[in-house]
N, C-alpha and C positions, 0 to 999 in steps of 0.2 A: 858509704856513699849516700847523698844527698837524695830522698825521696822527688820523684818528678813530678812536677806537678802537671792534672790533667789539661792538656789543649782544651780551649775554647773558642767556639768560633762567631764572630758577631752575627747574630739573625738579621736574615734578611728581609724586607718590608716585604710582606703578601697580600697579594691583592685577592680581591675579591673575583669571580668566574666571569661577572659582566666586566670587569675593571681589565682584563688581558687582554691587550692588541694583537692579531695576528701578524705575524712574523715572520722570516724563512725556516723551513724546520731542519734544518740545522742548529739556526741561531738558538742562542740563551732563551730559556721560555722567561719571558717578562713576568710570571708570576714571582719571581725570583726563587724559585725548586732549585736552582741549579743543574737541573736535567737541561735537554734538549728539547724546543719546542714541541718533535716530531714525538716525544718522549712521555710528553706533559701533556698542556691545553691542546697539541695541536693532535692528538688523538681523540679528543673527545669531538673535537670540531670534526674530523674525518669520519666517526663512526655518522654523526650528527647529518651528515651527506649522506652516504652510503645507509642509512638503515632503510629497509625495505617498507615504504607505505605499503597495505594492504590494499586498499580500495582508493585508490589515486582519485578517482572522477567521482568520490561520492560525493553530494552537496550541488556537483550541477546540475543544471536541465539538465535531461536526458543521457543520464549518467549510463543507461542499460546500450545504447545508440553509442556513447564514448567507446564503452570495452567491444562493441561489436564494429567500430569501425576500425578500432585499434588492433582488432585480431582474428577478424571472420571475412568484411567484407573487402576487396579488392578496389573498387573505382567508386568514392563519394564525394561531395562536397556539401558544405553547411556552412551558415553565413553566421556570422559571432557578434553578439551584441558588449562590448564592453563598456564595464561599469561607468567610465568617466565621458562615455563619447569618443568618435574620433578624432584624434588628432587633426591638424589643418594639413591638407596635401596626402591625407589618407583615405582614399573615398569609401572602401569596403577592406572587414578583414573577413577572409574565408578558411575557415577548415578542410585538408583536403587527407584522404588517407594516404597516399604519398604522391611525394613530387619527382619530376625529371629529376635525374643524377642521385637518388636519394638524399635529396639539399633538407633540412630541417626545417628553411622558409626559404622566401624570394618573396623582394620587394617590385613588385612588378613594373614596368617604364611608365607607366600612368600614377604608380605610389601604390596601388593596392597593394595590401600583404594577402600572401598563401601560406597558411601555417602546415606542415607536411606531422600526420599524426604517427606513422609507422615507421620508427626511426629507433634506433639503439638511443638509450640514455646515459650519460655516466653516473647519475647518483640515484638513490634508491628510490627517488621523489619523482613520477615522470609527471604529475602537474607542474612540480616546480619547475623543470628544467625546460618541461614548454611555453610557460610561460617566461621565462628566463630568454627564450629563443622571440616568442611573440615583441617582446617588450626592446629588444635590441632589429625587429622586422621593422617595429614602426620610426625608428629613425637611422633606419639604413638608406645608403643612397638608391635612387631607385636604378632600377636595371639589375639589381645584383641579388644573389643569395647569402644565406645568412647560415654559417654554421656552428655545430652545436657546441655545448659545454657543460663544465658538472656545474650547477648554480648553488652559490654558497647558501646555507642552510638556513640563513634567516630572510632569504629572496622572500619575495610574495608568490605564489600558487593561484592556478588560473582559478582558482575560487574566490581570489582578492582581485584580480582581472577584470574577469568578466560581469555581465548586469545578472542579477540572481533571476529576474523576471523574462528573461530575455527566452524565446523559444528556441527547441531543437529541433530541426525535422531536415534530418541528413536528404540527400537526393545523390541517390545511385545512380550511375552511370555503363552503359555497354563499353567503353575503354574511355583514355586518358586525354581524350583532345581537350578536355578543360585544361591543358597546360599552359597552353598558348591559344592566345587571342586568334593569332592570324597561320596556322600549320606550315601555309605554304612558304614561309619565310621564317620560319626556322632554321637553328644552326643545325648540322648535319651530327652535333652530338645528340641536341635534342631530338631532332626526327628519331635515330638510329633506338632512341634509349623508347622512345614511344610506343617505337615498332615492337621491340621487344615487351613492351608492358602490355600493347592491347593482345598480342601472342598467346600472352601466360594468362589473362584475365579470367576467372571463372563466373560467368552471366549468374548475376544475382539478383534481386527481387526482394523488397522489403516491403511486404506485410502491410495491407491501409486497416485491418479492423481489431490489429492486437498490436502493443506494445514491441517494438526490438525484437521481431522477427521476422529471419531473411533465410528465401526460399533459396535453392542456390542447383545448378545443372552439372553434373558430372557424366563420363560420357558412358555409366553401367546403368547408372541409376542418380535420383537427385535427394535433395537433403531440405533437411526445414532446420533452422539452428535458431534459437531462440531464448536471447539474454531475461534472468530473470531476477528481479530486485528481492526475493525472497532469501530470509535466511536459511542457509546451506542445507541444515539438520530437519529445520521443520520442511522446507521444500521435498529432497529427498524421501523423507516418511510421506507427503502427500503423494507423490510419486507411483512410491510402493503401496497405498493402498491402490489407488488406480490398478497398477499395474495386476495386480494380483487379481482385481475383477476382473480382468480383462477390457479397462477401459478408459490403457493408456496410450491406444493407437490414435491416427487422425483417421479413419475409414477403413476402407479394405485394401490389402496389399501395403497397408503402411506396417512402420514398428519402432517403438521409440527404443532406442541402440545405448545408449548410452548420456552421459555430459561432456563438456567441458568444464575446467575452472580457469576462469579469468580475472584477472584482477579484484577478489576478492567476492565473484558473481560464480554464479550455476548458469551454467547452458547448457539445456537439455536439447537432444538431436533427437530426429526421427529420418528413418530410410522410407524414402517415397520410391513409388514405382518411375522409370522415366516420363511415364505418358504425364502424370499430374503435374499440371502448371503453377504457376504461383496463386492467380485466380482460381483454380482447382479447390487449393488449401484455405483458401481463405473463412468460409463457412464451418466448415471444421476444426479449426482452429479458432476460430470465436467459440463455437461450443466447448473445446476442451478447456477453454480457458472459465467459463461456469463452472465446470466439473473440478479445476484446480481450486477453484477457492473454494468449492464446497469443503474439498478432501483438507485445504491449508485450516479450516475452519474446525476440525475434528481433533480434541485433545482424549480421545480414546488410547489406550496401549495398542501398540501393532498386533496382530496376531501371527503366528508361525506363519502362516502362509504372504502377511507381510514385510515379515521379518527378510524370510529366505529372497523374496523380491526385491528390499532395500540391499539385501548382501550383493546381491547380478547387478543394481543399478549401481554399487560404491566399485563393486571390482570395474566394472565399464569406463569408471572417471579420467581421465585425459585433461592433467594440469595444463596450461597454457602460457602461463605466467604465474 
């Protein structure tokens, strides 16, 4: 018998990774692979969404005020300077930590937009995907709200958004009536959703002589929570030296309990007594923040006793995000 000879198959033109249209991912991936989009390009696009940014808000103003509005405080609002100006028929855009209905935005009957910051994301980028949200607020019709979506991976991010110079100085709120202009002429969803939110609200207090910290009342005892721009490792060891001299309280009857991690930030807690007010802390809280940069200032080795003190403040930690 006659030797066979081997199949050959003519090559396919392959494009380059910028040169691939996105597609259905079913369809043929147009790099010409012969696989299946979902198979191909359209995995890498997918991962490309989905990868977790660590620190979504670093690069803005007030990046320490982002993650604490995003995951501490309950009722704020802050007014957004963006890059280009606003639009015609846009009088203000406001940041708010969230909105009636948990809406992502609302273009309000006057045109203003409310950007709602406490909202589930679908892609791993919550800048991008707010901004993604902001950018489809400012030419929605007005009256309406805007809901959300995963923003494809080469969107812009509210760091391309917004003015770099532009200030941050959130303003806390005792409840939600910043929803609506006029309460009493509300829809009976928004009242109902209102009612519920001033309910659940926990009376917070943000700090006039230290950076992104907010005093906050519980009905045992209250709390100081306080985002902090420092890196993780070196924060923590300034920490545990404090701690270890004994002089990582705010006063008497205080004790700092633990952190949070938040988006890529430390926030350290401290258990107040109920009596101390937010003015109370205030004093106190300027001076520890002397005593933190002293101890951030210190590239000595820990010693045992700050060792075993960084170990209580790492077991303490409480991810967030």
């Amino acid at each position: 018998m006659a030797k066979k000879r081997p199949q050959t198959k003519a090559k396919r033109p392959q494009l380059d990774d910028a040169e691939v249209p996105v597609v259905g991912a079913r369809e043929p991936c147009p790099c010409g692979s012969g696989r299946r989009y979902k198979a191909c390009h359209g995995r890498t696009a997918a991962q490309a969404t989905t990868a977790l940014v660590q620190r979504p808000f670093e690069g803005l103003p007030g990046e320490c005020d982002w993650v604490a509005l995003r995951e501490l405080v309950p009722a704020a609002t802050v007014g957004l300077t963006l890059r280009d100006g606003l639009p015609e028929g846009v009088p203000s855009v406001t940041l708010a930590t969230v909105l009636p209905m948990a809406w992502p935005a609302l273009r309000r009957d006057d045109g203003s937009v409310l950007l709602g910051l406490q909202n589930d994301t679908a892609s791993g980028d919550i800048s991008r995907d707010l901004a993604d949200t902001l950018a489809r607020a400012l030419t929605a019709d007005p009256g309406t709200p805007v809901q959300g979506r995963r923003a494809p991976a080469d969107d812009p991010r509210l760091q391309d958004l917004l003015a770099p110079e532009g200030g941050f100085e959130p303003e806390v709120h005792s409840g939600f009536e910043f929803w609506v202009p006029d309460p009493e002429n509300a829809t009976p969803d928004v009242t109902a959703s209102l009612e519920r939110a001033n309910a659940a609200a926990i009376p917070t207090v943000r700090l006039q002589g230290v950076d992104a910290a907010y005093w906050c009342e519980t009905p045992d005892k209250n709390h100081l929570r306080w985002v902090m721009p420092h890196d993780e490792e070196r924060l923590l060891d300034a920490l545990a030296r404090l701690h270890a001299a004994g002089r990582s309280s705010l006063g008497e009857g205080t004790r700092l309990v633990g952190s949070f991690r938040a988006h890529g930030l430390t926030v350290p807690v401290w258990d107040l007594p109920s009596e101390i007010t937010a003015q109370d802390i205030e004093k106190p809280a300027a001076e520890f923040a002397e005593r933190l940069a002293e101890a951030l200032a210190t590239d000595a080795p820990l010693t045992h006793d700050e060792r075993r003190a960084r170990g209580g403040l790492t077991n303490r930690q409480v991810t967030l995000s």
